[in-house]
C-alpha positions in Angstrom: -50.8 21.3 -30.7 -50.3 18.8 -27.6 -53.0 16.7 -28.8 -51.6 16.6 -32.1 -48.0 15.3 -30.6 -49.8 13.2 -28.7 -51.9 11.6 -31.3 -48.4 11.4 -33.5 -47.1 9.5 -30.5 -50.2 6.8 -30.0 -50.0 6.2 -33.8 -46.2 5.2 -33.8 -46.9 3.1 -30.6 -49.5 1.4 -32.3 -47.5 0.9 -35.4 -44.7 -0.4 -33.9 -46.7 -2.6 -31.7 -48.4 -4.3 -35.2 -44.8 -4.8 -36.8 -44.0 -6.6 -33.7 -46.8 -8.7 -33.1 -46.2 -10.0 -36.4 -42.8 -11.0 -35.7 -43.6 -14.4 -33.7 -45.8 -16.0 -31.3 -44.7 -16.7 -27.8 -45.5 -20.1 -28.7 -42.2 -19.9 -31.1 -39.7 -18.6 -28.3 -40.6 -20.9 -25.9 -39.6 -23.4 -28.5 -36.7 -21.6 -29.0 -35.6 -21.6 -25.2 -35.2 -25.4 -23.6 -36.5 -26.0 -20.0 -33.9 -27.4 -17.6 -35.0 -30.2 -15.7 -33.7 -29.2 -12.2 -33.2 -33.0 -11.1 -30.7 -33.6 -13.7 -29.1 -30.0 -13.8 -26.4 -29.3 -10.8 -27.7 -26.4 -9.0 -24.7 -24.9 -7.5 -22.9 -23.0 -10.4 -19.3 -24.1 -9.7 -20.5 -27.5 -10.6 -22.4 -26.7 -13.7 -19.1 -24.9 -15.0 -16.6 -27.8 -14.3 -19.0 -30.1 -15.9 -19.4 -28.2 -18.8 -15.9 -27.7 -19.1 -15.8 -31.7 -18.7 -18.1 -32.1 -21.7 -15.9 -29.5 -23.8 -19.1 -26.8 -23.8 -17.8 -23.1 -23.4 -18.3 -20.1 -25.2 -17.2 -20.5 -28.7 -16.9 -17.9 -32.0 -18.2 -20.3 -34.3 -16.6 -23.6 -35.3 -13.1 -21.8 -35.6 -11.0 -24.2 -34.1 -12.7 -27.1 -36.3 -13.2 -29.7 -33.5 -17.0 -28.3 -32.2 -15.5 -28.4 -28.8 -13.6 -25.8 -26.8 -9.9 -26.4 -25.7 -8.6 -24.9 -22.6 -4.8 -25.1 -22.7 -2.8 -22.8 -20.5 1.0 -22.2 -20.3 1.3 -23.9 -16.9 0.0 -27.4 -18.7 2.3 -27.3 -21.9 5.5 -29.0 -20.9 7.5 -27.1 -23.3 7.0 -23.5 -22.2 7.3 -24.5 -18.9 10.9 -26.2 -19.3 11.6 -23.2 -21.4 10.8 -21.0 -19.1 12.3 -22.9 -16.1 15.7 -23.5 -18.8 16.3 -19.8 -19.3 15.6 -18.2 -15.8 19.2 -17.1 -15.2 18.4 -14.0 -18.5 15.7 -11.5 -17.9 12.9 -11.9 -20.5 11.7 -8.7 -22.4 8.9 -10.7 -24.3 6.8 -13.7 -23.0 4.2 -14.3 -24.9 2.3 -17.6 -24.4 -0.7 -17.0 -27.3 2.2 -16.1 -29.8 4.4 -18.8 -28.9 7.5 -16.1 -28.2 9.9 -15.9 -25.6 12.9 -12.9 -26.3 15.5 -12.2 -23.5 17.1 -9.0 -22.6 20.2 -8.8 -23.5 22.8 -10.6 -21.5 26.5 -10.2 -20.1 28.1 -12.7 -17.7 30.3 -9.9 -16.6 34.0 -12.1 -18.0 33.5 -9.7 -21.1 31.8 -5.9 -20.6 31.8 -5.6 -24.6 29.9 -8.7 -25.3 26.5 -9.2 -24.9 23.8 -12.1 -26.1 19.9 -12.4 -26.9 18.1 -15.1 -27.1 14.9 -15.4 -28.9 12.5 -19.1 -28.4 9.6 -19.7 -31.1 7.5 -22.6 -30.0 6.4 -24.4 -33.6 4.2 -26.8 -31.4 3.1 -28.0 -28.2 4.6 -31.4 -28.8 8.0 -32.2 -26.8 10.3 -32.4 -30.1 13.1 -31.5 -31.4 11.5 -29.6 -34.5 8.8 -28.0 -32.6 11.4 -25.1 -31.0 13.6 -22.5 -32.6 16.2 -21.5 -30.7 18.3 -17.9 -32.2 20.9 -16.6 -30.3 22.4 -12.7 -30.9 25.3 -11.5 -30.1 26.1 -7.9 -29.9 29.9 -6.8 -29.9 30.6 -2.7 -28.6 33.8 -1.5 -29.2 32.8 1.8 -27.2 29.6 2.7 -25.8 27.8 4.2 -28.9 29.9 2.0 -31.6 27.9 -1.7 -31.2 27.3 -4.4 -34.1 24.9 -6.8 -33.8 24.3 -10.0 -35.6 22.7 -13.8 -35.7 25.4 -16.5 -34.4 25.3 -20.0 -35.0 26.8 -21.1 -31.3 26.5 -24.0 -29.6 24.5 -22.3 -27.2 21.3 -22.8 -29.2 22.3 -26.5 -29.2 22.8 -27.1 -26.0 19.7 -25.4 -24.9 17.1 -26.8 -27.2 18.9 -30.0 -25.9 18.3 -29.1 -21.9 14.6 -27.6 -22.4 13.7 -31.3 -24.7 15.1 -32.9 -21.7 13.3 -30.9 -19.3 9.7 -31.4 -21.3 10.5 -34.7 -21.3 10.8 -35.2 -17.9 7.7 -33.2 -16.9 5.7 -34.6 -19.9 5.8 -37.9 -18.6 5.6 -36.8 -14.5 2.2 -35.0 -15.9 1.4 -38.6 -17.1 2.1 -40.1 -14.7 -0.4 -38.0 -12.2 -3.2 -39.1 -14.7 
């Protein structure tokens, strides 16, 4: 019976050694595999990774953004969010969300009137420092008691003046971040 299992077991083996050996040479995956010429290739691995973020070579899904190259753009290097974020730091922020292009404050009382309350809620359109490229709502909820509160979109001159002082703010660090270049 042992025999028998282990006759079973040099059969498959062998089997499954003859599909392989029919799937490619080593000829072909050496082919497939480039070698690195070591005098032209950075050794230490810090260097190898800022050049090949220089050259725009990353890992990539595809060709999903269209360009073949990878972008690396962070929330500290878009002048928008960042005079956005500097422009609103007086409110705590329930949602900031940099890959969604979001920012929603908590809501907030300057403690003149207990029953009035705003939210404000920033959707980034673009990275570009313009006037069209931010959406600035503003809520304002109105309790006459603690459990009795309406809420509703308002059309103040707070969404004005803001989308005003974060354009100015971009602005400013736009062209200080082009200046360091």
């Amino acid at each position: 019976m042992k025999t028998l299992t282990l006759l079973k077991h040099f059969l498959l083996f062998l089997i499954l050694g003859l599909f392989l050996s029919s799937c490619g040479t080593v000829d072909k995956l050496k082919s497939v595999r480039k070698p690195v010429d070591l005098t032209k290739e950075p050794l230490d691995p810090d260097e190898r990774a800022r050049r090949n973020i220089r050259e725009g070579r990353g890992i990539s899904l595809g060709n999903i953004a269209g360009g073949g190259k990878t972008s690396y753009e962070f929330s500290t290097s878009n002048p928008m969010w960042r005079a956005t974020l500097e422009t609103i730091d007086f409110i705590p922020l329930t949602t900031v969300d940099y890959s969604g292009g979001l920012i929603i404050s908590d809501w907030y009382n300057d403690n003149v009137s207990t029953n009035e309350s705003i939210k404000i809620s920033v959707r980034f359109l673009s990275n570009e420092v313009r006037s069209d490229s931010i959406k600035i709502q503003v809520f304002e909820k109105k309790c006459s008691n603690q459990n009795n509160c309406t809420t509703k979109l308002v059309n103040s001159s707070i969404s004005n003046e803001l989308t005003r002082a974060i354009l100015n703010k971009a602005a400013i660090l736009e062209k200080s971040k082009d200046t360091k270049k």
